[in-house]
Backbone as CSV, one residue per row, in Angstrom:
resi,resn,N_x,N_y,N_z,CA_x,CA_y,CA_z,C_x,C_y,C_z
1,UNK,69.115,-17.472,57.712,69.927,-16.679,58.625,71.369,-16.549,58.124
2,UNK,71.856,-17.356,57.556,73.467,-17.742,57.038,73.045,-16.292,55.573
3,UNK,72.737,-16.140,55.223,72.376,-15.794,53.783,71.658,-13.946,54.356
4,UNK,71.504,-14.196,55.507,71.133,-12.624,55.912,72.763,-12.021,56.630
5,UNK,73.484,-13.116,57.670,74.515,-12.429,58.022,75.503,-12.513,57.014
6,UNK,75.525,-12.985,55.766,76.650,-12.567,54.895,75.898,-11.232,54.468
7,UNK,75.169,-11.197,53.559,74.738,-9.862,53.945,75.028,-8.470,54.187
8,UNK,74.900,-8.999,55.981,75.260,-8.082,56.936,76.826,-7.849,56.758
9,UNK,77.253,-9.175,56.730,78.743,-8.979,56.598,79.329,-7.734,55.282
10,UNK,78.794,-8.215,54.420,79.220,-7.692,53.258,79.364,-5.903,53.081
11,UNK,77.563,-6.033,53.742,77.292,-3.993,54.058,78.670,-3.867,54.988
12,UNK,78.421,-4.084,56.088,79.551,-3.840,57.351,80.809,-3.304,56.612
13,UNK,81.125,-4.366,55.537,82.581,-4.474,55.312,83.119,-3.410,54.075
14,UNK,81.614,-3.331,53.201,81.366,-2.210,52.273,81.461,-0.627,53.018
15,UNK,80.732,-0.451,54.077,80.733,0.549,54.645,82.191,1.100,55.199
16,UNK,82.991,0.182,55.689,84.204,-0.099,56.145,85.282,0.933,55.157
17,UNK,84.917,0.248,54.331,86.209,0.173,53.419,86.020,1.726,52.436
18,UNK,85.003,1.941,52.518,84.401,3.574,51.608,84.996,4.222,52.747
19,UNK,84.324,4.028,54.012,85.211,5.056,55.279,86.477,5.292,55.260
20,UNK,87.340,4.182,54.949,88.967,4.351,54.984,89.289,4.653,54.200
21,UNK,88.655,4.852,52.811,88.802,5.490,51.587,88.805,6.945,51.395
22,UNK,88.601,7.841,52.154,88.094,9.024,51.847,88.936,9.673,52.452
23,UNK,89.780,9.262,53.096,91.351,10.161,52.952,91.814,10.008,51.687
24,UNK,91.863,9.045,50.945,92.145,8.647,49.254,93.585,8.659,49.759
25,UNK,94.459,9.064,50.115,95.628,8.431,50.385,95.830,7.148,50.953
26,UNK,94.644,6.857,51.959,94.301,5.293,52.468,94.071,4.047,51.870
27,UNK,93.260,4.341,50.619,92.876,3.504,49.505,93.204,2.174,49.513
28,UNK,94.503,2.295,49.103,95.321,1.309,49.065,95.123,-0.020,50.289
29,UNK,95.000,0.647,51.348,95.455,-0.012,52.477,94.013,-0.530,52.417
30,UNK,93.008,0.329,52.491,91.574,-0.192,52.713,91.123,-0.915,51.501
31,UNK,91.624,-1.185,50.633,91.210,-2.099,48.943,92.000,-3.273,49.911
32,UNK,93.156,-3.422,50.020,93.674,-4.554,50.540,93.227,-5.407,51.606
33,UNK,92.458,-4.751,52.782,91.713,-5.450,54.143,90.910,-5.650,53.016
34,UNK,90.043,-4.778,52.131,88.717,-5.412,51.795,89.014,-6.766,51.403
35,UNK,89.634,-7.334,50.512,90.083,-8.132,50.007,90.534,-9.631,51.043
36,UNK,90.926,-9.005,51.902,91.765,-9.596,52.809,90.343,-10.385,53.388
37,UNK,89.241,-9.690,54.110,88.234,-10.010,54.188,87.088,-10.808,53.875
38,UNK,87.314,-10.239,52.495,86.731,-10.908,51.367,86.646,-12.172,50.944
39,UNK,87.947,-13.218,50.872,88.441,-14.139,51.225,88.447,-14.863,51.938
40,UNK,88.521,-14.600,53.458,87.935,-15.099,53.968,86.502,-15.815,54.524
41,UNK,85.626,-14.698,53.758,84.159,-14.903,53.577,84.113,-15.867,52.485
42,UNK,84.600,-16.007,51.640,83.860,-16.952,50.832,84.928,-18.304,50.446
43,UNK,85.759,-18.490,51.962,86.375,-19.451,51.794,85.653,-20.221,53.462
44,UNK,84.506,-19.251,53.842,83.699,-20.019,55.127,84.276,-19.759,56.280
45,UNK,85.896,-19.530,56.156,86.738,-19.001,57.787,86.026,-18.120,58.905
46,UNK,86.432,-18.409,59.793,86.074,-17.728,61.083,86.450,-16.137,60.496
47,UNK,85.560,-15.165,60.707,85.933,-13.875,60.317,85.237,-13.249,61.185
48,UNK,86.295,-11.737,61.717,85.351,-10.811,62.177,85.890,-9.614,61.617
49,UNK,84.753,-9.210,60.637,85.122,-8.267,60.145,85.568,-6.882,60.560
50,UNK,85.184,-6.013,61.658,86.116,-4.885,61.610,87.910,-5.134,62.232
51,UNK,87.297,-6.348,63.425,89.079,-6.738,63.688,89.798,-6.955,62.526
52,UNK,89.362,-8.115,61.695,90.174,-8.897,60.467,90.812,-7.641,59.787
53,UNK,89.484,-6.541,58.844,89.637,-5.372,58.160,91.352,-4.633,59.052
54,UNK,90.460,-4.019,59.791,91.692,-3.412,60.669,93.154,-3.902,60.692
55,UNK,93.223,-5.406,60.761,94.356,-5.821,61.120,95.279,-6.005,59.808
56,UNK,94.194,-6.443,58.448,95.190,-6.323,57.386,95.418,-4.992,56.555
57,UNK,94.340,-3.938,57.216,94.718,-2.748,57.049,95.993,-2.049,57.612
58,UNK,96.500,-2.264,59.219,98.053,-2.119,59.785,98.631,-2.682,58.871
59,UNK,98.892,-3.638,58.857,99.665,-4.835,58.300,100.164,-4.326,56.893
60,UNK,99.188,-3.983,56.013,99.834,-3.738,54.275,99.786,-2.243,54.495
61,UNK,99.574,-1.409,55.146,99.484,0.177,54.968,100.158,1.016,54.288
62,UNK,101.743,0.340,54.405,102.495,0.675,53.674,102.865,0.505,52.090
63,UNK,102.849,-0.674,51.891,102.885,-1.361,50.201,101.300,-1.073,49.879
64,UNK,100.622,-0.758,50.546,99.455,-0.813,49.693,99.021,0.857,49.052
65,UNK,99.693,1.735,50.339,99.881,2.771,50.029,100.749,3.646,48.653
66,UNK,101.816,2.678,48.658,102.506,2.845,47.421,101.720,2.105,46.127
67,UNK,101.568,0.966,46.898,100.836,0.449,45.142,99.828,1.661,44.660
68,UNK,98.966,1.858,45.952,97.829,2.858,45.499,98.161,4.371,44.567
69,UNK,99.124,4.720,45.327,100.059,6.021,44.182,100.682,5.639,42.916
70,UNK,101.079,4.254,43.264,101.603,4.002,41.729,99.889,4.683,40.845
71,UNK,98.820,3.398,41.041,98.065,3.531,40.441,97.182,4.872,40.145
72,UNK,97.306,5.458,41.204,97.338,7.051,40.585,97.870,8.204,40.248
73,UNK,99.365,7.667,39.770,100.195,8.504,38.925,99.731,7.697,37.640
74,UNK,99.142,6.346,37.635,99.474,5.822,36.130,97.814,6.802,35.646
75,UNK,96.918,6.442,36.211,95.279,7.301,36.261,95.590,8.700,35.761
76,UNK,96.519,9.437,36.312,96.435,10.582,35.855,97.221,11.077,34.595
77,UNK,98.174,10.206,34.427,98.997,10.549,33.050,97.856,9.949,32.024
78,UNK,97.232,8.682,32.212,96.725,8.170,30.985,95.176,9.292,30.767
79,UNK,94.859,9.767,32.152,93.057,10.549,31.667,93.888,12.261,30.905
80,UNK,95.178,12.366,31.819,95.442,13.649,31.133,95.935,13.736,29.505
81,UNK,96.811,12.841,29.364,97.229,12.624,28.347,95.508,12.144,27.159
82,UNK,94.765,11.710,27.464,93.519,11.282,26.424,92.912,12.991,26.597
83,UNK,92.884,13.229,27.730,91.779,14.608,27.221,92.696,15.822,26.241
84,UNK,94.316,15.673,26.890,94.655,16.584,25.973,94.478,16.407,24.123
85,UNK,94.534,14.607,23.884,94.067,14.560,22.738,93.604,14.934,22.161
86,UNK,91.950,14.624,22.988,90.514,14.997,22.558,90.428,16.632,22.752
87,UNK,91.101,17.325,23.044,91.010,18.920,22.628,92.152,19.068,21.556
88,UNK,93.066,18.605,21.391,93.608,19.326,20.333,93.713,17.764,19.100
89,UNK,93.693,18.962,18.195,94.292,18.157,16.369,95.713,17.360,16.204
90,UNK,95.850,16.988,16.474,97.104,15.824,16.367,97.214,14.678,15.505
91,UNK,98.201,14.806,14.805,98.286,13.554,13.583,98.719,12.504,14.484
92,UNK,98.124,11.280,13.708,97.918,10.001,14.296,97.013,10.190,15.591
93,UNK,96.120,11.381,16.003,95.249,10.964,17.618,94.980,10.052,17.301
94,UNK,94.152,9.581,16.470,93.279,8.092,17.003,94.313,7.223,17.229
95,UNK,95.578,7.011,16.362,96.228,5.664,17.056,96.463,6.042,17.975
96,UNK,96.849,7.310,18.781,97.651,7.120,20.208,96.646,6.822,21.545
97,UNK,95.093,7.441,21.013,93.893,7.078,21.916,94.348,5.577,21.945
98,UNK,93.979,4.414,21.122,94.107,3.146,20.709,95.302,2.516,21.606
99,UNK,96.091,3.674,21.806,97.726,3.022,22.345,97.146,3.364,24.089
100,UNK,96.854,4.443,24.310,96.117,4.639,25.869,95.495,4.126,26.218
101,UNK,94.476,3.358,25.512,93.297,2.580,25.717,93.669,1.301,25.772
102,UNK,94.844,0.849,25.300,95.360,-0.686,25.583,96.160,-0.584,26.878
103,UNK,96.685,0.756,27.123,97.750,0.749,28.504,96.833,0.816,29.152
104,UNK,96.003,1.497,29.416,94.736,1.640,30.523,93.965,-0.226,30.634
105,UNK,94.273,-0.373,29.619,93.049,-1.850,30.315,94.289,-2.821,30.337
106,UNK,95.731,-3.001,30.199,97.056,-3.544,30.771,96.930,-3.434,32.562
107,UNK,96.872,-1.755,32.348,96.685,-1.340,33.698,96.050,-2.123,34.973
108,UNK,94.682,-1.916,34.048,93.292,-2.297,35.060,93.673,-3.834,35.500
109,UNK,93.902,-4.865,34.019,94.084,-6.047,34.237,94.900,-6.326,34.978
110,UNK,96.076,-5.906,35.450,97.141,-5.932,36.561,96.404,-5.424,37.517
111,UNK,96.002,-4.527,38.065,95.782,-4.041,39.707,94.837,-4.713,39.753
112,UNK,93.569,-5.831,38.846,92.804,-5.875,39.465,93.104,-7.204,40.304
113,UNK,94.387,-7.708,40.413,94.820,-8.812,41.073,95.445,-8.472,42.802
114,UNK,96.157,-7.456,42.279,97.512,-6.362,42.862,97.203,-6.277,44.571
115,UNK,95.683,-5.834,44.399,95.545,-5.908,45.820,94.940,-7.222,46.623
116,UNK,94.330,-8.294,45.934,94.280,-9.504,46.482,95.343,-10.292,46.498
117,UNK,96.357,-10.009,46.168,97.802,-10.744,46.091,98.489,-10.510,47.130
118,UNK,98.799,-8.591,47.443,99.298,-8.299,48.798,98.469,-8.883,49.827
119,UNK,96.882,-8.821,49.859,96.769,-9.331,50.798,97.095,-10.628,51.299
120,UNK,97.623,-11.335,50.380,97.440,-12.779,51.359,98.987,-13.133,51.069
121,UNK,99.562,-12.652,50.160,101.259,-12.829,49.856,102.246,-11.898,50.020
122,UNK,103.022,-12.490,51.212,103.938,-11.587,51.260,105.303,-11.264,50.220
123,UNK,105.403,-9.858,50.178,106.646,-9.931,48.926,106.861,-8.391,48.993
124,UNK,108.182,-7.719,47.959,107.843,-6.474,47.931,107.055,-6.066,46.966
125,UNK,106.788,-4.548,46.992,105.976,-4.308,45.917,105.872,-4.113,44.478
126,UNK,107.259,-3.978,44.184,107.504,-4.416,42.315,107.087,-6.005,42.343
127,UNK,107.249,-7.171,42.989,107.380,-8.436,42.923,105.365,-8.657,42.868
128,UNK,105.540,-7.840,44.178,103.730,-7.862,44.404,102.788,-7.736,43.061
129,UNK,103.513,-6.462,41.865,102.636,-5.894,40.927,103.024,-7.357,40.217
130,UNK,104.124,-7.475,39.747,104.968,-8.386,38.862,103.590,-9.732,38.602
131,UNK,103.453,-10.388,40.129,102.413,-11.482,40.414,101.418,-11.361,40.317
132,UNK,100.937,-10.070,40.540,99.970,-10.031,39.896,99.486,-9.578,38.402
133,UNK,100.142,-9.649,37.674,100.437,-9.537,36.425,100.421,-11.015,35.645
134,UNK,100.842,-12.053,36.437,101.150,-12.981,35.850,99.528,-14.098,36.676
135,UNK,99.304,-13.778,37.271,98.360,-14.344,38.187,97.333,-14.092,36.574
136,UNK,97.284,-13.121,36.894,96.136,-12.181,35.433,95.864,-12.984,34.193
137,UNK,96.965,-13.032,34.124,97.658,-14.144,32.543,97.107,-15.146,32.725
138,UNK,97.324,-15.827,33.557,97.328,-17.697,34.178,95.833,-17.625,34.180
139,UNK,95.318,-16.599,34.758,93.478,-16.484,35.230,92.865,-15.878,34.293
140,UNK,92.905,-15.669,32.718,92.350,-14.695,32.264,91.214,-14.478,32.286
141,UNK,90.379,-15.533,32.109,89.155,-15.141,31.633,88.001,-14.986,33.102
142,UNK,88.674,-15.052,34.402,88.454,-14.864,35.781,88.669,-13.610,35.965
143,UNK,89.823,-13.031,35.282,90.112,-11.682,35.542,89.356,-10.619,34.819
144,UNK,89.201,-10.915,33.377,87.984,-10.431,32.712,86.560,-9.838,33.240
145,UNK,86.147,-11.534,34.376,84.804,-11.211,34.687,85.041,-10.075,35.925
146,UNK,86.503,-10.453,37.068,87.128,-10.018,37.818,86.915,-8.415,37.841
147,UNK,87.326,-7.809,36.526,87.413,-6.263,35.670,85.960,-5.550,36.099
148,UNK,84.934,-6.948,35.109,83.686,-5.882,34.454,82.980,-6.257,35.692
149,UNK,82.983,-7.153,36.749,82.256,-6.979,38.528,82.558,-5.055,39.338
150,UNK,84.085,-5.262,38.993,84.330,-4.110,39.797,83.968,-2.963,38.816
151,UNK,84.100,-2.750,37.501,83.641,-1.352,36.713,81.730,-1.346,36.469
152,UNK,81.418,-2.335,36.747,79.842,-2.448,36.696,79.018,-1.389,37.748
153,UNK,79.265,-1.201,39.345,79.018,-0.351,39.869,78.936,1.439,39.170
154,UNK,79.628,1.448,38.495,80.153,3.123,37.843,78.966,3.083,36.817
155,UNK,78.932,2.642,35.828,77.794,2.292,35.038,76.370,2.423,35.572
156,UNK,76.016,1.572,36.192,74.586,1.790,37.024,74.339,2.701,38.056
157,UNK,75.362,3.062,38.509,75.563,4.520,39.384,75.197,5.972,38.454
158,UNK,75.601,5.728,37.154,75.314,6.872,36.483,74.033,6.619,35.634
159,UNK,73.587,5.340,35.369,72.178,5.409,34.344,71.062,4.863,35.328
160,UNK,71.141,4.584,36.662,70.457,4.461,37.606,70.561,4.779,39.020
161,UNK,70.704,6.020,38.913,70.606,6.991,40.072,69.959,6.477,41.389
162,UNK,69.036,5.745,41.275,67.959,5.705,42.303,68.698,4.406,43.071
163,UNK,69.232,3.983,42.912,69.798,2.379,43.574,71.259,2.464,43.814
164,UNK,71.827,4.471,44.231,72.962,5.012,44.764,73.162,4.287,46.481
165,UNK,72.206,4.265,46.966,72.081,3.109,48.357,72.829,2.098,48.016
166,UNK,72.030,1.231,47.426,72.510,-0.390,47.074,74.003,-0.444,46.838
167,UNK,74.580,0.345,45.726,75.954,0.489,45.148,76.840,1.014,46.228
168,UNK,76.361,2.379,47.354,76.710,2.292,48.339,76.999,1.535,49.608
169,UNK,76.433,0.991,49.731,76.482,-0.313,50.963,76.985,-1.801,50.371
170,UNK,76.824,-2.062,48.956,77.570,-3.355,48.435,78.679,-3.016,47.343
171,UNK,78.783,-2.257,46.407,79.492,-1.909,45.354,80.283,-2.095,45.065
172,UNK,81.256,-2.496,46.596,82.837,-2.637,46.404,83.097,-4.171,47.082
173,UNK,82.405,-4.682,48.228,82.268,-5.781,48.396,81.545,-6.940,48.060
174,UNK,80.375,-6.685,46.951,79.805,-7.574,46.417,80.536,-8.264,45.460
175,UNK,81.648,-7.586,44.599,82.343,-7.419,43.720,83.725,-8.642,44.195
176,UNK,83.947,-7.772,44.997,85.353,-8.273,45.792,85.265,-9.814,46.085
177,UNK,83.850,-10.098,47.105,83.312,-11.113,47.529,82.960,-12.640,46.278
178,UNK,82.497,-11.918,45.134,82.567,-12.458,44.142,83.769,-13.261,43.742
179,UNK,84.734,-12.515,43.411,86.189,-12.372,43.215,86.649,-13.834,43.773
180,UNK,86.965,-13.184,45.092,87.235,-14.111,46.021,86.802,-15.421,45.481
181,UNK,85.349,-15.462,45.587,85.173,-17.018,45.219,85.551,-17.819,43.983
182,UNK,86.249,-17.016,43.303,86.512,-17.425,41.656,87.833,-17.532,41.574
183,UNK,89.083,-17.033,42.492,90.437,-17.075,43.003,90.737,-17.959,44.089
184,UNK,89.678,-18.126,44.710,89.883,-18.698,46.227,90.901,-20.329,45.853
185,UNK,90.457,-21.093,45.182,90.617,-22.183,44.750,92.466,-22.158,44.163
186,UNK,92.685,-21.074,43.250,93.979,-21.004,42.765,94.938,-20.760,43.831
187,UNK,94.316,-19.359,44.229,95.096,-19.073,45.429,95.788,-20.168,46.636
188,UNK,94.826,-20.990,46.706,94.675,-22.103,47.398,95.783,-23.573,47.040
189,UNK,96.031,-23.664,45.968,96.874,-24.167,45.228,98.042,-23.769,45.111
190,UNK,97.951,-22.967,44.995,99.489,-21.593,45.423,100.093,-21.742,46.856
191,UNK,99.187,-21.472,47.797,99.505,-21.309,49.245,100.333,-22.983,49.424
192,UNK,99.182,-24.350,49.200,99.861,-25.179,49.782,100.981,-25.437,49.033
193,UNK,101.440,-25.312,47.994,102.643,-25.704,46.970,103.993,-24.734,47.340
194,UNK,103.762,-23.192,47.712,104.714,-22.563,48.447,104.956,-23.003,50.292
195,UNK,104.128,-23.576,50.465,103.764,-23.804,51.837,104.666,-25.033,52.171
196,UNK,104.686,-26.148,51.219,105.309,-27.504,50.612,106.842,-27.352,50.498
197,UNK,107.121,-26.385,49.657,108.494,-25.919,49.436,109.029,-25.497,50.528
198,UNK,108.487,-24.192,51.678,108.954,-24.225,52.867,108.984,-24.988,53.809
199,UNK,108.460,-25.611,53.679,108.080,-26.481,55.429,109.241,-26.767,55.950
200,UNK,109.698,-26.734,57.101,110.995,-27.257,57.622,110.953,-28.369,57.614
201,UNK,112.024,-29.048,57.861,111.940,-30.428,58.295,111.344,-31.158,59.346
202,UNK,111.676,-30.390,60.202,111.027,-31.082,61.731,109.056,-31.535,61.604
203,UNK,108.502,-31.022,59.951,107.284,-30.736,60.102,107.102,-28.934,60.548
204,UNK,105.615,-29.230,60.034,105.119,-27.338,59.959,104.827,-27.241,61.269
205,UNK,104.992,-26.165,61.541,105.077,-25.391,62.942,103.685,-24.806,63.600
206,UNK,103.152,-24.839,64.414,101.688,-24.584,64.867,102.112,-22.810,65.027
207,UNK,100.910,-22.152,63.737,100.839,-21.151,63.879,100.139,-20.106,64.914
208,UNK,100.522,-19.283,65.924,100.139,-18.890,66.950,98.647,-18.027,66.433
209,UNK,98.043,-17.668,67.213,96.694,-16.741,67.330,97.243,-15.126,66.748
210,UNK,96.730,-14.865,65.677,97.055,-13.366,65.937,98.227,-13.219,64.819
211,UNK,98.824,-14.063,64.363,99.827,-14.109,63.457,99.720,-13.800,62.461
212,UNK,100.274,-13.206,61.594,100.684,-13.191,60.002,99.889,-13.970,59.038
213,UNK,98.873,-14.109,58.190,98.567,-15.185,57.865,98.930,-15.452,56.521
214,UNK,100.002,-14.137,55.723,99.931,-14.393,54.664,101.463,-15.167,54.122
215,UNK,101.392,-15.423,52.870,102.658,-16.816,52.659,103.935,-16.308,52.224
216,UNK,104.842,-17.432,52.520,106.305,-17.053,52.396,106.918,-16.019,51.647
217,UNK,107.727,-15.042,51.640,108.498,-13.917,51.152,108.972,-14.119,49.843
218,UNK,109.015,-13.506,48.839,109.477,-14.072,47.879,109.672,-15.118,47.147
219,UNK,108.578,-15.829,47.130,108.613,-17.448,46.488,107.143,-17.732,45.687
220,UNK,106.802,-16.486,45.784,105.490,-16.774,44.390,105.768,-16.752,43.363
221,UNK,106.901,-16.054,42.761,107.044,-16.100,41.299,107.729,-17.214,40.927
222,UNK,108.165,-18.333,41.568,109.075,-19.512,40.878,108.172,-20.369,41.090
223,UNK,106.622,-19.943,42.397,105.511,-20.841,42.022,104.855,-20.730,41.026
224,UNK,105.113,-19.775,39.983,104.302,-19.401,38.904,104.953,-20.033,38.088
225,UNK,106.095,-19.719,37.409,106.521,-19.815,36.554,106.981,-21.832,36.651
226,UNK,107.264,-22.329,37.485,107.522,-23.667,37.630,105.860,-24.276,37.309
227,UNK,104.543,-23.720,37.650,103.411,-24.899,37.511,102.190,-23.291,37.236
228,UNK,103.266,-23.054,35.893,102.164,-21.700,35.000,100.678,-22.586,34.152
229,UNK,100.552,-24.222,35.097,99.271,-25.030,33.840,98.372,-24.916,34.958
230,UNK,98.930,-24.685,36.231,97.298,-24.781,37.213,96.123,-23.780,36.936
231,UNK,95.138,-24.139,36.922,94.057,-23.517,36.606,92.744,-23.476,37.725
């Protein structure tokens, strides 16, 4: 039963998140609940997914919205710039393909943190990309598998047509869900060590119902760079 309602959870949350997607200006916001979600599932927490979704969907709408345009102004200079290549004769094309093809997977390797970072850390959004950039670094070979989970759907979507269902209803949260469980642990290490640094004196403060859940403002990057050996 545990192993049918994740599952359930997962479709629910898959279905979710394609819905809020298809304004494509939303993206952003709906990659970030997924995530937000996501996390919570495979860290065992009390979750309900369309409230949870919803709520860290308000919550980042904005930064996630921008991150999301960043990432598709960078999408469209790098596919326009390669096709104009590949139609015209240009000395040196192949190195500059070679030079697109390293910014494009720079790219990928950064956002694919970008939006599990906003979700659970608060910061602005140069700081947001910044961490997750460096998160990337610290995690590489997590982020790697991190990459080819989420580009694996596109692949079997196009050389196996018939299992467009499956990729539909899990594609983006099987992935995510994955994720999660392979970050959960760092992340986790992160939270209490920024968490440590803030605490007031009086002792930590009983967080109300309904609150904020993600961590202190500006203080991930001096958690990075002060204990860049946690693994």
């Amino acid at each position: 039963m545990q192993i049918l309602n994740k599952v359930a959870d997962l479709m629910i949350l898959n279905i979710l998140t394609v819905v809020c997607c298809i304004p494509v200006i939303t993206t952003g916001a709906s990659l970030t609940a997924m995530h937000y979600v996501a996390l919570k599932m495979a860290r065992n927490e009390e979750c309900y997914i369309a409230r949870d979704f919803f709520k860290s969907f308000k919550l980042n709408f904005r930064q996630g919205t921008v991150i999301w345009l960043i990432e598709l102004f960078i999408i469209a200079v790098l596919v326009g710039d390669f096709l104009i290549m590949s139609r015209m004769e240009m000395a040196f094309g192949s190195v500059l393909k070679v030079i697109i093809t390293v910014i494009a997977f720079l790219a990928l390797f950064t956002f694919i943190f970008v939006f599990p970072v906003l979700a659970k850390f608060e910061n602005t959004v140069i700081r947001t990309v910044k961490n997750a950039f460096f998160i990337a670094v610290l995690q590489f070979p997590k982020a790697i598998v991190m990459m080819v989970l989420f580009v694996l759907p596109l692949p079997l979507f196009l050389f196996f047509p018939q299992i467009t269902p499956i990729i539909f209803l899990f594609g983006l949260t099987v992935p995510a869900w994955l994720s999660a469980k392979m970050y959960s642990g760092y992340f986790r290490k992160l939270e209490e060590q920024i968490m440590a640094a803030n605490a007031p004196e009086e002792g930590p403060s009983v967080r109300e119902e309904g609150e904020d859940e993600r961590i202190f403002k500006d203080e991930l990057d001096e958690a990075l760079v002060d204990d860049s050996h946690i693994g």
